[in-house]
N, C-alpha and C positions, 0 to 999 in steps of 0.2 A: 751366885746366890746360894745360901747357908740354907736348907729348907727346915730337916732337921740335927740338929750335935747333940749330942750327951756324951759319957763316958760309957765303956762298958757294962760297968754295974750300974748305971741311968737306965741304956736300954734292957737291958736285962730286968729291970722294975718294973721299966714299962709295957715292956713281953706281957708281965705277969700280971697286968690290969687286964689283960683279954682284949685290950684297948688301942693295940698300938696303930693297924688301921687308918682310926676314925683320927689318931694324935697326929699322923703322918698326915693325913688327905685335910686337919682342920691347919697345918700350917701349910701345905701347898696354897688354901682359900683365901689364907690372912696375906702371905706374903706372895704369891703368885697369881691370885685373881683367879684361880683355874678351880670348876669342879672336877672329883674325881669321878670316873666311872665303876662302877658295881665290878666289873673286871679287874680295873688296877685295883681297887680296895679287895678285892680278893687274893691276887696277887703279893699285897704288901701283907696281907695275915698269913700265909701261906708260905711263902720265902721267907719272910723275918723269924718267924717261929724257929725253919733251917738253922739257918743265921746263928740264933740263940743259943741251937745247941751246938753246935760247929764250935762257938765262944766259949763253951762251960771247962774250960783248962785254967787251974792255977796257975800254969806257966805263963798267960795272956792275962799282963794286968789289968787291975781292974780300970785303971786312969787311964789306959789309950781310950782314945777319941774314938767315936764313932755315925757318920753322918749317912742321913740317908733324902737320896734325890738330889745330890746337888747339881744345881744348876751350873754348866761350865760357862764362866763367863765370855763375851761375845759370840755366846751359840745358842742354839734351844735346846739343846743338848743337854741331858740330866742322866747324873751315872747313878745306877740299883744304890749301892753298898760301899762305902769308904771307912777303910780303918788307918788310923794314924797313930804313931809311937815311935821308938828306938830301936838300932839293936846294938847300942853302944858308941856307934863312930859317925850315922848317918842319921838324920830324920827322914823315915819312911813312912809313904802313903801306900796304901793296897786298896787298889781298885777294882771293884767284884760287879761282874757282871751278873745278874740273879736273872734265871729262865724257869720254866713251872714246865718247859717241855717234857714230854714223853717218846719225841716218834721224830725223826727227821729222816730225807734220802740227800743222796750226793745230786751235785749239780756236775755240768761240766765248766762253770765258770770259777775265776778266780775268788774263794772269798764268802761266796755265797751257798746255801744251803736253803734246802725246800722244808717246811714245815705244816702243818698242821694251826690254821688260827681260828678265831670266831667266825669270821665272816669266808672259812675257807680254805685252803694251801695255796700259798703263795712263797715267792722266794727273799729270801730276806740273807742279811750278813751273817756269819759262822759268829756265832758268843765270843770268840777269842778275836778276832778280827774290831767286835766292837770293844771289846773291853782297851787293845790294843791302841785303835784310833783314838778313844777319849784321852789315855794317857798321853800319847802321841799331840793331842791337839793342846792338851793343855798346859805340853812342855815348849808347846811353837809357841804360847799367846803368852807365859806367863814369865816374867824375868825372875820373878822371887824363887821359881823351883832351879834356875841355875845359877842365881846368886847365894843363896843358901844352899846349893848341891843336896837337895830333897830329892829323894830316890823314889821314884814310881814303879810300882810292881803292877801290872792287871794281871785279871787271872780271871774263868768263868766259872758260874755255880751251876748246874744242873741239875736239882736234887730228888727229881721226880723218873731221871733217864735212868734205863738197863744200860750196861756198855753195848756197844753194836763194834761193825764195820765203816760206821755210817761216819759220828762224829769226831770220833779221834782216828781217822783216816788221815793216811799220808800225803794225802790229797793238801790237805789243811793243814800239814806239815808247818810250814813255814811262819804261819799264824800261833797256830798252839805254841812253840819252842818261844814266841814273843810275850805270849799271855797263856799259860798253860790253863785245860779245861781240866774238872771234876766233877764226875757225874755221882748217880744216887750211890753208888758203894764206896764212893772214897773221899767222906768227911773227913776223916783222921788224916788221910793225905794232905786236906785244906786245909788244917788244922794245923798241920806241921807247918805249909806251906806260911801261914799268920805267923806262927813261932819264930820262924826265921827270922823275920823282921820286927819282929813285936817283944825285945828282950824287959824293955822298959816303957812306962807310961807316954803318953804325948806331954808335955810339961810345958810345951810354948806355942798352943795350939795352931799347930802346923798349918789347920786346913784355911783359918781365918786368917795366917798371914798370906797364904796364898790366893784368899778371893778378894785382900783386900791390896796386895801387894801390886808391885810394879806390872804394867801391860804392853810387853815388845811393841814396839810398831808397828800394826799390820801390814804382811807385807801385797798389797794389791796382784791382783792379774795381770797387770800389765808390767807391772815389774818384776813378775816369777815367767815372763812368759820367756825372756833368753834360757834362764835355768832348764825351762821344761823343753826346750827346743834342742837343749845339748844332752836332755836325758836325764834332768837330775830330776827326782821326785820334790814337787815346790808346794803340795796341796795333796791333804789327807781326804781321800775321798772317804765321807762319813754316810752310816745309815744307807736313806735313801739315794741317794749319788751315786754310793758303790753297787746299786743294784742297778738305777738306768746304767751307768757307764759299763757295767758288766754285759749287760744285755745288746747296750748297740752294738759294743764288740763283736759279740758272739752274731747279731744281725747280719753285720757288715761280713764277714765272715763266711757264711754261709749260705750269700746273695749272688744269684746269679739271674740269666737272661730269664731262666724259667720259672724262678723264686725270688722275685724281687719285694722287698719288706719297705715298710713308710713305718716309723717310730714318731710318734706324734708326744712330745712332755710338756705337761702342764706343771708349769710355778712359777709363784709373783716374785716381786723383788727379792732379791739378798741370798736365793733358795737355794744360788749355786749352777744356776743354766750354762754361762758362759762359762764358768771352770769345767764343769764336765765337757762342755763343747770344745774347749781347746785342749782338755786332755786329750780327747778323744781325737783329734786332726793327730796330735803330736805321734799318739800311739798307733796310728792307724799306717802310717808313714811309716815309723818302727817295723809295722809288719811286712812292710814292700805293695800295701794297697794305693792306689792314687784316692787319696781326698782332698776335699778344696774346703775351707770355712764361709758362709755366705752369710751376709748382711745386706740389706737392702740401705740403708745410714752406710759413708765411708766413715763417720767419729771411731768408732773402736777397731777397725782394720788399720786408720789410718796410725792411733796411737800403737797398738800392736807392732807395725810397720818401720816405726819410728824409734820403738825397745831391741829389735830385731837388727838395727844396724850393725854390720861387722860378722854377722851370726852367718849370712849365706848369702849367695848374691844376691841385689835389690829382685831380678828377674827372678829369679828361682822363688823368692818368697812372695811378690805378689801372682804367682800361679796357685800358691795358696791360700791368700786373702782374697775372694773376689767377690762383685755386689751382683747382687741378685735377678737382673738380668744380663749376665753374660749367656746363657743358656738358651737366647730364641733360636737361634738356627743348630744347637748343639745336637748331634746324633742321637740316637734311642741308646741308653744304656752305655754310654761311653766313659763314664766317670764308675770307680766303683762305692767312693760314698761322697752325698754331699750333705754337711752340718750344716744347718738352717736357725742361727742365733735369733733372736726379737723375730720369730717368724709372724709374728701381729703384725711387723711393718710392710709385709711384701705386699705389694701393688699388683692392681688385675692387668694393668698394661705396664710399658716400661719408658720411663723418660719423656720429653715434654712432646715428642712426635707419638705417643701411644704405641710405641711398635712392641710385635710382638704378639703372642697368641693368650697366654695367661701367663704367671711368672711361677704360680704350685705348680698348674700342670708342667712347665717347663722343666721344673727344678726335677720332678718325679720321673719324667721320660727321660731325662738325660744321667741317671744314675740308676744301678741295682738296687743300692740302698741308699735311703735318706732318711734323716731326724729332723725333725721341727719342732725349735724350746720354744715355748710361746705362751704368753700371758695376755690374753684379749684386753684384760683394763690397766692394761698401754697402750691401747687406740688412742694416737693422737695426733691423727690427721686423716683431712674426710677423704683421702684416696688410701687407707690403711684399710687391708683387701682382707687377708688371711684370717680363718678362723678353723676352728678343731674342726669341726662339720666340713667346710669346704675342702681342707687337704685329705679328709677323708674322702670324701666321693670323688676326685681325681686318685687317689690312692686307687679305688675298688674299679674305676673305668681304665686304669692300666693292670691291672689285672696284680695287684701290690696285695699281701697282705698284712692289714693294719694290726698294727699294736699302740697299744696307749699305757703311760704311765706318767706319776707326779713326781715334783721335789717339791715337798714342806718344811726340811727340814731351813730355819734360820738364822742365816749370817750378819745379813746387815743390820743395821737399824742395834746395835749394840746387840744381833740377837733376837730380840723381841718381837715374837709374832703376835704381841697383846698389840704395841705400837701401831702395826698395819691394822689391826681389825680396828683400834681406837679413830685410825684415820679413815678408813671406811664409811667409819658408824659416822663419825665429826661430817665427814664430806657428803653425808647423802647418800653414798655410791650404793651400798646395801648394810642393815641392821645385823648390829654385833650386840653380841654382852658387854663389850667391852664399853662401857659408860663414863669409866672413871679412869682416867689419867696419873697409872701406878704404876710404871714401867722404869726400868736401869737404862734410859735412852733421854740423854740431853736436847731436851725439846725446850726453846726458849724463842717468847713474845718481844720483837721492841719496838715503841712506840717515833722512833726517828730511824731512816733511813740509813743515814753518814755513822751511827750508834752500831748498827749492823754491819758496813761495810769495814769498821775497822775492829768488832768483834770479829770478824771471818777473817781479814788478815793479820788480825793477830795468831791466831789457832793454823793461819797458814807456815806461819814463819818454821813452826814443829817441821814439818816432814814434806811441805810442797803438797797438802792433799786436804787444802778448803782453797771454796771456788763459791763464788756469788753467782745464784741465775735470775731469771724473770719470767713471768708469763708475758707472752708473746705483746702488751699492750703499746710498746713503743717503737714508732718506726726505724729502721735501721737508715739513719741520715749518713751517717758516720763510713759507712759499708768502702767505698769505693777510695775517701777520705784519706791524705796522708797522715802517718802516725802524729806528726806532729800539727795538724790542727786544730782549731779550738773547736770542732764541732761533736757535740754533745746528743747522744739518744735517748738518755732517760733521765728527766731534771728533775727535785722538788726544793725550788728554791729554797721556800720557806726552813728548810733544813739542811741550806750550802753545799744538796746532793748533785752531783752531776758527774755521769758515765757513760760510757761508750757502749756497744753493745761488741762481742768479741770484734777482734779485727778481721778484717777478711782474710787477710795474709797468715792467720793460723791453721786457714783450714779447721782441720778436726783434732788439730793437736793441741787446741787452747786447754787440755788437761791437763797436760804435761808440762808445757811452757811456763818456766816460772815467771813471765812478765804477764803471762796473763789474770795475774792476783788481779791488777787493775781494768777489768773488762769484766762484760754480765753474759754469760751464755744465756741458750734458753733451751729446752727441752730435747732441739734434736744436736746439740752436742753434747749433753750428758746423758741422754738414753741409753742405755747398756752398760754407761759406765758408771764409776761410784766413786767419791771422797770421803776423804775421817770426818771433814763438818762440810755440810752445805748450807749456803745464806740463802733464803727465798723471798722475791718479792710477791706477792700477789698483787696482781691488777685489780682493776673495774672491772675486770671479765671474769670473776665470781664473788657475790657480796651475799650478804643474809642479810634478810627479811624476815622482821616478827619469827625467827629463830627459823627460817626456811633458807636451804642454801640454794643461790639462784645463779642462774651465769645470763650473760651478756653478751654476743659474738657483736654484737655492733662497735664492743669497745676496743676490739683486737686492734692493731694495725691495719693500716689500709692493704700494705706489702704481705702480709700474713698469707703464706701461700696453706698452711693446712687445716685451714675454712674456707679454701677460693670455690665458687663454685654455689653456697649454700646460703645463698639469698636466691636464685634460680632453684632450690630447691624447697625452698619455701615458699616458694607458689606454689609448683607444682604438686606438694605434698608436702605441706606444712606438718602435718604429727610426725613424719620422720624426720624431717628439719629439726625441728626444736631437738625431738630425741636424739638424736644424735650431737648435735650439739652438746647437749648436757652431758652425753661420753666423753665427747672429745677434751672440753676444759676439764670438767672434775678430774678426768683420767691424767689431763698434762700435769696439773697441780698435783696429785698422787703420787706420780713420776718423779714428780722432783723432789717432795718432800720427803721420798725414804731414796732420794739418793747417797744421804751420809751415811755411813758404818756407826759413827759416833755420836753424830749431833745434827740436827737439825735446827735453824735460828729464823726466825721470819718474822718478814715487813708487811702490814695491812696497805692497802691507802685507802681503803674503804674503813672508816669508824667501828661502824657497827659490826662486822665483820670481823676486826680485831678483839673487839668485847668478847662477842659470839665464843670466840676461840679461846681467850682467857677464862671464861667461865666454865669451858671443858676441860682446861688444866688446873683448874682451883681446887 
């Protein structure tokens, strides 16, 4: 998304209204929904002004292009400063990373540098590292910049720093030679550096065929995980990412019997949990440490598992895949790290015998160091144990010291972190701004069943990566069933609907499996994982009322084992009953509805409830 473009002498105009600010932060409002804060509009009067004068050469014509914020598309990701033009044989973009710092120190991790912010010093990625990545990301997503061989330059502005020992350290070597930095004394440097590339005007506005041009096939996690297993870099770790992923490194690292560390990260769908978590197995093996990746769900080990063939023995690699209780009789400190993916799903006992003493404290006593990614509102199911509170105070009684940090930056959902708050706000779960339904994310109503299921396998046919689910409201008849018999789990006549629910025999690999276009998962075999479009059914087990979204557990399955239990608790303590309930569906429906990267497409069978939802996207 295009926030602001003009030409040169456009911004240079708009420089000179003393306005540009309020011109930038009033199209973020129009076209991205978003206020700005008193910081970034200070920020954009402050850097742009830079900017301006850095631009004041005859030799930079006045027709190069110039945007500012663009939004890279399928990310949340928005770069400072883009200039586009010629220098004769290539159409060049220059990607300018804009910082207002003054003051930074070295870190000892890769990438990262300590600064100076509002709310404090914190560590964050080196300007060239980011300016790097965006280029990097937007050369992996976008086919028009290597069908038209558009040449990306990034480079950082700094226009408030003295030179130090600090920032253009050899440390950061390797970064800067990718994306050179330029601090407060070497404008003429930038300048030159724009010269380069900037012979001639933009004349076939570069940037607009690039936001609007062709979009590589994303390539998922599960299908970069052989790559990343043999060492090849398959995923640019951005922003936030490259700070957790830096720091468990350095955690695991540094853990031992008398320093043992718990890294607890918080973030919801798309944010990047599981890429950093299986960076982090992959690299941590790299350095000769033992780690193991833990899921309490076999669905994403097991598809992992199943990309992995050929790659290392079956044995050898499920030593690395393992669910979350392997660990009850395991020794004190015998692993030196263990990754804890969806740690929301871990259970206080383990398996249908309860055994076991708890499965955090487990996972904690039996490693130095351990990370838990975890997003509470993917509670869904009422034996789903794990919370930030609870793995901290088993943290602090092993004598662990806690760290905590987020990933917000987003991937899925085309990007769109308006989408999730939109879905939030739509489902009850908690009050967003987000009201209106304005977002670069394929969200589509259909009023027939059979209308859906062969919109999803049409969008399947592209890349093998759309998958039809359900809320849990139809029994699994089918389950035990040979493939070839006529028996059917989720019907609506009246619309020639009728489907299976996955087959048993796929296991957790109904992801992968391309015969399983024709079968309906439900939440616990897409949880963690993700498709380009996902089809959703909604049950009777959440409908709106007089615009109140209500849920239903009477309507689940009778088989439904992640409600079992919660009719006994409604006597006992009916106000937890219901509330809890109301996490568990709203949160299942959440779950699945930003499971697509691209699209999401859903079936009502509740009436009103379809209205409901159209009027939020009207």
């Amino acid at each position: 998304m295009i926030i602001y473009q003009s030409t040169k002498e456009g911004f240079s105009n708009d420089i000179l209204t003393n306005n540009i600010d309020q011109i930038v932060s009033g199209q973020i409002q129009t076209l991205a929904g978003k206020k700005t804060s008193a910081s970034e509009l200070a920020a954009f009067k402050n850097s742009l002004f830079y900017m301006d004068k850095v631009l004041h050469d005859k030799n930079i014509p006045d027709d190069c292009g110039i945007s500012i914020e663009y939004h890279i598309p399928q990310t949340s990701m928005r770069v400072d400063f883009i200039i586009t033009g010629s220098d004769g044989d290539n159409d060049n973009v220059i990607i300018i990373e804009l910082k207002q710092w003054q003051k930074a120190t070295l870190t000892v991790k890769d990438g990262l540098v300590s600064t100076q912010f509002l709310h404090g010093r914190s560590e964050t990625s080196h300007p060239s590292y980011q300016a790097w990545s965006y280029a990097s990301i937007i050369k992996a997503f976008n086919a028009t910049v290597e069908e038209d061989s558009i040449q990306l330059h990034p480079c950082a502005y700094l226009h408030n720093y003295e030179p130090d020992d600090v920032i253009t350290n050899d440390f950061y070597g390797y970064y800067i030679e990718k994306a050179p930095v330029f601090l407060k004394p070497n404008a003429i440097e930038l300048r030159d550096f724009i010269k380069k590339f900037m012979k001639y005007g933009d004349k076939s506005n570069i940037l607009f065929r690039i936001d609007n041009g062709k979009i590589k096939p994303s390539k998922g996690l599960a299908d970069s995980i052989k790559g990343m297993i043999k060492g090849n870099r398959e995923f640019f770790l951005i922003e936030d990412q490259k700070i957790v992923y830096e720091n468990a490194l350095w955690l695991a690292k540094h853990s031992h019997p008398e320093n043992k560390n718990v890294l607890i990260v918080q973030g919801g769908p798309g944010t990047g949990k599981s890429v950093v978590a299986i960076n982090l197995l992959v690299e941590l093996i790299k350095r000769g440490l033992m780690a193991q990746y833990v899921t309490k769900t076999s669905a994403p080990r097991t598809v992992y598992l199943d990309k992995l063939k050929g790659v290392k023995k079956m044995t050898e690699l499920r030593n690395l895949f393992v669910g979350s209780g392997t660990f009850i009789k395991a020794p004190e400190n015998i692993i030196s790290a263990l990754i804890v993916d969806e740690a929301h799903r871990l259970t206080e006992k383990t398996g249908f015998l309860r055994m076991g003493d708890n499965q955090v404290k487990e996972i904690i006593s039996a490693s130095l160091f351990s990370v838990f990614f975890i997003d509470e509102d993917q509670r869904v199911h009422i034996e789903d144990y794990a919370t930030s509170d609870i793995i901290e105070q088993y943290a602090i009684a092993a004598n662990a010291t806690v760290h905590k940090m987020e990933l917000a930056s987003q991937f899925r959902c085309n990007g769109s972190d308006g989408y999730l708050a939109w879905l939030d706000n739509i489902l009850q779960i908690r009050e967003t701004a987000n009201q209106k339904f304005d977002f670069d994310y394929d969200f589509q109503i259909f009023d027939d069943p059979e209308k859906l299921k062969n919109a999803i396998v049409e969008k399947n046919r592209i890349a093998n990566k759309a998958r039809l689910v359900a809320g849990i409201c139809w029994e699994w008849k089918s389950k035990n069933a040979k493939a070839d018999q006529e028996i059917y789990d989720i019907e609506f006549p009246d619309y020639n609907f009728k489907m299976k629910w996955n087959f048993f025999s796929y296991q957790s690999a109904w992801l992968t499996d391309p015969n399983s276009i024709n079968e309906v998962g439900c939440v616990h075999t897409i949880q963690g994982l993700e498709a380009d479009y996902i089809g959703v059914i909604v049950g009777d087990d959440l409908i709106v009322s007089n615009g109140e979204v209500l849920v239903n557990p009477s309507k689940r399955a009778k088989d439904d084992k992640s409600i079992f239990g919660y009719k006994k608790m409604l006597r006992d303590n009916p106000d937890k009953a219901r509330s809890l309930m109301e996490t568990i569906i709203k949160n299942t429906y959440r779950t699945l509805m930003t499971r697509g990267m691209k699209g999401c497409y859903a079936y009502f069978t509740d009436k009103e409830t379809e209205n409901y939802f159209r009027d939020k996207i009207a």
